[in-house]
C-alpha positions as MATLAB code, in Angstrom:
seq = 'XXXXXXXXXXXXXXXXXXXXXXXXXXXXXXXXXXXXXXXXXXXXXXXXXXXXXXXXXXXXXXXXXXXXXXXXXXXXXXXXXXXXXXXXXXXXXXXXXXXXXXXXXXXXXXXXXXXXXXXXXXXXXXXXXXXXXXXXXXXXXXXXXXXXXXXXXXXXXXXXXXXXXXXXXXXXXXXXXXXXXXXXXXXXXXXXXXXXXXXXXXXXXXXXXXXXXXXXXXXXXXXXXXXXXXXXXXXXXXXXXXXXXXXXXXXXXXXXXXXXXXXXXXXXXXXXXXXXXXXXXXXXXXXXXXXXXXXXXXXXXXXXXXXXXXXXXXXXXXX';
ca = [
      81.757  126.675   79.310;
      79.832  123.685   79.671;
      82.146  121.882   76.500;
      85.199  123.355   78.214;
      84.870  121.147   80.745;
      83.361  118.176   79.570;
      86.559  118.176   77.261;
      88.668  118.295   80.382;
      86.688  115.659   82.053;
      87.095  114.020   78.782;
      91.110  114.714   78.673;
      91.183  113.454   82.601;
      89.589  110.391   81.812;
      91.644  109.383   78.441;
      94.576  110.010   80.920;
      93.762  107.574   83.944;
      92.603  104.682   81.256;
      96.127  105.222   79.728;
      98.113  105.033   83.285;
      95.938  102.010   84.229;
      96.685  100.336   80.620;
     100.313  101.279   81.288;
     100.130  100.043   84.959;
      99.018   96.648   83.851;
     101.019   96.282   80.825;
     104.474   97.156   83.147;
     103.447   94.285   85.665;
     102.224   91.845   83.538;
     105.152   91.849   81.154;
     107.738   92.275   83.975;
     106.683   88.584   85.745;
     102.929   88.797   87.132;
     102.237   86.527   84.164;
     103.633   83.603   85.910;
     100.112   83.543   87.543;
      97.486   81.570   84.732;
      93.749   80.895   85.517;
      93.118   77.288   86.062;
      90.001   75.599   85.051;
      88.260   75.443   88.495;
      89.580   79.427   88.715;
      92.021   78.896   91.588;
      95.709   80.949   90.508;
      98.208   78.335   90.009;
     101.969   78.797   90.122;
     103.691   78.395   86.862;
     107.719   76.906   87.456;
     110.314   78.433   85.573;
     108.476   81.770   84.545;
     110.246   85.130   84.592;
     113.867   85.600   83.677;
     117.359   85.898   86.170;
     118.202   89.236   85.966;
     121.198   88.617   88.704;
     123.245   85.598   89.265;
     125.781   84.550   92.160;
     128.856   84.079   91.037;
     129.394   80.849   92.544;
     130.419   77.330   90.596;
     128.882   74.223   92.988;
     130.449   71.777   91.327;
     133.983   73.049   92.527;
     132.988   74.805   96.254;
     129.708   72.833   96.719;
     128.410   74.670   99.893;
     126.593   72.111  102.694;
     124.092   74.543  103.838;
     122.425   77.277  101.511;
     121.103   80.399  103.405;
     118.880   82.244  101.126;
     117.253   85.422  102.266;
     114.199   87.522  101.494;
     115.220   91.203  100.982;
     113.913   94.003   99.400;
     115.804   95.845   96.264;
     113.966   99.294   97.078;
     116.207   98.696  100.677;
     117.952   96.523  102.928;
     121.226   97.492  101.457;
     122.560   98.234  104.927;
     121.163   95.133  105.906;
     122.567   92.859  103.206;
     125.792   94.334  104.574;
     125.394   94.144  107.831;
     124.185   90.180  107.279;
     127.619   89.993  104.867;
     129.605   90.971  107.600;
     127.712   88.600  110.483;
     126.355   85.639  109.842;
     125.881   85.555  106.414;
     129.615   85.475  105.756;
     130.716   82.741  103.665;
     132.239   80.085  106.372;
     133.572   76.810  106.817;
     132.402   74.943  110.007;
     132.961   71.423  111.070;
     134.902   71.821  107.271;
     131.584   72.303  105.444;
     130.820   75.209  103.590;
     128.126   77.622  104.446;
     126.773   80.280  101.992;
     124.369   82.665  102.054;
     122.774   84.788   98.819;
     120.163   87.528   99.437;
     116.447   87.235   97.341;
     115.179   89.787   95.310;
     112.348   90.595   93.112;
     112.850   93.904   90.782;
     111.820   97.933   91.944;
     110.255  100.468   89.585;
     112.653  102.624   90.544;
     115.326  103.293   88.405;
     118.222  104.508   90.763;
     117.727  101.427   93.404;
     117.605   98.903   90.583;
     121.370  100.121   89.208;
     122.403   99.786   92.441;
     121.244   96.482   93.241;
     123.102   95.888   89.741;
     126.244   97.432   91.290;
     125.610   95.497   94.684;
     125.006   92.323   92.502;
     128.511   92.461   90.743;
     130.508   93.502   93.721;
     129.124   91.103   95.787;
     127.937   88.541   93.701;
     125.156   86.815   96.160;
     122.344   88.311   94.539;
     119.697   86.256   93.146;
     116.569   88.385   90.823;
     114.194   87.813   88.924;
     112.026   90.319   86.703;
     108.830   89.697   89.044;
     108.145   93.380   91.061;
     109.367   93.408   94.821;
     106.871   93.260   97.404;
     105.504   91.706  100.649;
     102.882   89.813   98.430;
     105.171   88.485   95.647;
     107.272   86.472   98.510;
     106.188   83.236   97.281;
     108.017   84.081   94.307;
     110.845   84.853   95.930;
     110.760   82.132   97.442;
     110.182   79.698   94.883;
     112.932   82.058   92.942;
     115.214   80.623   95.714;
     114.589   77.180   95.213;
     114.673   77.184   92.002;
     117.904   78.911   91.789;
     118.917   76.022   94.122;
     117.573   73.161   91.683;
     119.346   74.054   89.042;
     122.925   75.598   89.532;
     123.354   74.432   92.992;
     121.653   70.513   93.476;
     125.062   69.745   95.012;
     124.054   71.249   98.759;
     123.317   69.022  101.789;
     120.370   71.621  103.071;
     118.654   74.771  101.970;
     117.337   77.512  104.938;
     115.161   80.245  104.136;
     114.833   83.197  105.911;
     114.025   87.296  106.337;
     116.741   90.273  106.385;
     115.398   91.497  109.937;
     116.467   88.164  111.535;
     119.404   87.041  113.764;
     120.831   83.476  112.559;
     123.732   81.349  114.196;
     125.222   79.148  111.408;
     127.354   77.363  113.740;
     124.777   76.281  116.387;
     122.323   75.102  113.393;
     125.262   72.984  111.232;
     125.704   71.519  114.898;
     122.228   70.415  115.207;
     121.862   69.111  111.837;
     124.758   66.956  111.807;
     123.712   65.671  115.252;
     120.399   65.346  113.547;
     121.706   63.270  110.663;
     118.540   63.191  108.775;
     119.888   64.044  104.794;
     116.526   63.141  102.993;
     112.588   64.621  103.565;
     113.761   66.796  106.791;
     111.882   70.010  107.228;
     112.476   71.861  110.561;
     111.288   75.153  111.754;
     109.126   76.852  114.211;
     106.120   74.752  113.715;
     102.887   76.148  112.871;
     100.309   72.995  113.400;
      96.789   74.443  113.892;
      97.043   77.782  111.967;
      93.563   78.866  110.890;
      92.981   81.225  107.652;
      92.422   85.009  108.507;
      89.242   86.537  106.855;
      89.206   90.013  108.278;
      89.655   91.531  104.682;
      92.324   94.632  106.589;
      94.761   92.181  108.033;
      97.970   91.957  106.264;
      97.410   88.221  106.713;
      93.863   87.977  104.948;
      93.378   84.961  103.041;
      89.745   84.461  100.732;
      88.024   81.344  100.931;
      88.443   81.688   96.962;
      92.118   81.252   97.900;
      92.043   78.760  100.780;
      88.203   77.503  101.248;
      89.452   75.096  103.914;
      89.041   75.823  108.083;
      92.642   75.292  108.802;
      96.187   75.113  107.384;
      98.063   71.926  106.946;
     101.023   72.270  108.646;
     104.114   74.535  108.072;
     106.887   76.332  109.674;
     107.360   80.240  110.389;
     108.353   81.743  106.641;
     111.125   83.583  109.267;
     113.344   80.582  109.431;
     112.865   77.431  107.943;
     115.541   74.250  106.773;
     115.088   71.647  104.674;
     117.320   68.997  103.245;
     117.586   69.232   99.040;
     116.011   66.705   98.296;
     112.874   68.342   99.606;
     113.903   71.336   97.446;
     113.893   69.129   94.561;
     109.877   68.090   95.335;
     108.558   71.177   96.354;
     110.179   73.162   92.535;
     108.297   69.822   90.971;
     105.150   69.981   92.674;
     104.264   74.004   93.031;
     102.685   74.009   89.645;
     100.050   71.345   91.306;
      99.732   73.631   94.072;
      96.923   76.388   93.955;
      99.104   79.692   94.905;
      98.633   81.745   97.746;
     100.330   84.593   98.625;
     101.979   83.460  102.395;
     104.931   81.832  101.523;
     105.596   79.453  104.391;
     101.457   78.781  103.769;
     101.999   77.694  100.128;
     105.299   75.677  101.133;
     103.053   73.704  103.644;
     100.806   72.954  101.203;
     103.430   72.042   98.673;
     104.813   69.145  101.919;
     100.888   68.290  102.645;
     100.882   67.342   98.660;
     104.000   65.431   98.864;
     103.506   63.875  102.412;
     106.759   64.949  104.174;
     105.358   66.204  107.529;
     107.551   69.326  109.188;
     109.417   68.425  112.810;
     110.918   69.532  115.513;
     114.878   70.184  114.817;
     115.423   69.693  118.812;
     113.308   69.092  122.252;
     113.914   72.487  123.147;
     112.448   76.247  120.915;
     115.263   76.809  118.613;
     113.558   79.112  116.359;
     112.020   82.248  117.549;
     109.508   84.285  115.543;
     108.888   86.503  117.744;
     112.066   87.367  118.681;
     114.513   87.144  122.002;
     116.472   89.662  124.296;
     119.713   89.400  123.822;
     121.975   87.297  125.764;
     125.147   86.377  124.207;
     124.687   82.573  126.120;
     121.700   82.623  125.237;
     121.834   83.335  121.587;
     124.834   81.022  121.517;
     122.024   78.138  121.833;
     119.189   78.907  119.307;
     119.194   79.269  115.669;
     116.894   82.596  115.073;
     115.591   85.007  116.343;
     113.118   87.944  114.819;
     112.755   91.819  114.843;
     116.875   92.544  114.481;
     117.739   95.799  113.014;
     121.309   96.160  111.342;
     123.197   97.722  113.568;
     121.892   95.588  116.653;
     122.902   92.502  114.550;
     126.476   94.084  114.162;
     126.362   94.305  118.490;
     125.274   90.856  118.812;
     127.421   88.882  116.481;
     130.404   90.959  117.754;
     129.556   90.007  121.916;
     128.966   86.261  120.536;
     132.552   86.328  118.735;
     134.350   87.324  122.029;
     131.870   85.546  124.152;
     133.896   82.185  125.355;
     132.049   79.245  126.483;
     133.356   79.554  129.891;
     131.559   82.793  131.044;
     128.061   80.624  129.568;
     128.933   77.423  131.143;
     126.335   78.267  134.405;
     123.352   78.585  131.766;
];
């Protein structure tokens, strides 16, 4: 009896080594290696690791876009809100006669049935940029960096680059308006300003940063990872200097640090809040004004661009 289950124990054991083996074999050979131990132990990002599964379709030598909207989804599901952004404000557009794109950000899913479709998605739609790194909350600097990357190389012909989340409301026109008022082409990085962010320690927070990963007492500035713009050439800098860059998981975090390396300090894109992390009530005046706004579910974004395409600016001109 005693045997009996000392073999099973055995058996049970044998098993779980196996599925951890497995486990670690499937991530590290699917694009967690583009993490490497530095000398002083800190993670450092490695450029260029991992391979494009998906491509746009999209040649920027002959329709070079002006503005580059690339957005953080999720290939395990968002597909109603890829579609619902498609059909909003992600739609490709011409305003002022400059070309506006937008291409969604993903990172691969262990599941086989939602990674065909994101295939299918990808080649009927052909806006999807993926690498072979697995999708999740705490890969997003990869994603990110994915996106700029991306940009570097097959699309260095853009004016400015925007980053931002599927669950956010964007106005295209109302931003290309305020950067061409701006007129600021070179080391421009605009946002909702984060200037005396502290580290969180409390080890449950979805937030929680070591002091192995950031010893220091308070982050160098950044902007909100749920809407941020920046003109190429700061793309170019920030893909040439992540490697230099000890990696943290917050994205917009480990951008700041990348502009703290490289001295380009983030600013204000206009005297008054145009980006809004937290989110807004809708007012189709209002949202006529702003550039984001958080927390906006698919259907509600298909209600809100639809009031601000009737909306004329007559009925707004008392706000």
């Amino acid at each position: 009896m005693t045997s009996k289950r000392l073999r099973k124990i055995l058996v049970f054991t044998l098993f779980l080594l196996s599925a951890a083996f497995y486990l670690f074999y499937k991530l590290t050979s699917i694009g967690l290696c583009i993490f490497c131990q530095t000398d002083n132990e800190n993670i450092s990002f490695r450029r260029a690791s991992g391979r494009f599964l998906h491509l746009p379709h999209t040649d920027c030598n002959r329709n070079s876009p002006f503005l580059v909207i690339l957005v953080a989804s999720s290939a395990d599901s968002h597909s109603d809100t890829r579609m619902a952004i498609r059909d909003t404000w992600g739609k490709e557009k011409l305003i002022d006669n400059k070309r506006v794109m937008t291409f969604f950000l993903l990172g691969i899913t262990l599941n086989h049935d939602n990674q065909v479709a994101v295939a299918a998605e990808s080649q009927k739609y052909k806006d999807i940029i993926q690498k072979d790194f697995i999708d999740s909350y705490y890969n997003l600097t990869l994603k990110t960096m994915m996106g700029i990357e991306w940009v570097y190389k097959f699309c260095p012909q853009s004016s400015f680059v925007m980053k931002t989340d599927s669950d956010m409301f964007v106005n295209p026109y109302y931003l290309m308006e305020l950067l061409l008022k701006k007129n600021r082409t070179t080391r421009f990085f605009t946002g909702f300003l984060k200037l005396n962010d502290q580290p969180i320690r409390q080890i449950s927070s979805k937030w929680y940063v070591s002091n192995h990963e950031f010893p220091g007492n308070k982050y160098p500035p950044f902007c909100s990872g749920t809407g941020y713009v920046f003109s190429i050439d700061v793309a170019y800098q920030v893909y040439n200097i992540a490697e230099n860059i000890p990696f943290i998981k917050l994205e917009d975090v480990f951008i700041g640090l990348c502009l703290a390396k490289l001295d380009i300090i983030p600013e204000e894109l206009h005297s008054e809040q145009m980006f809004f992390p937290e989110g807004l009530t809708f007012s189709a005046c209002h949202f006529k004004k702003i550039v984001t706004s958080h927390f906006v579910k698919p259907h509600d974004l298909m209600v809100y661009w639809n009031a601000l395409e009737t909306s004329t600016d007559k009925e707004c001109s008392g706000d």
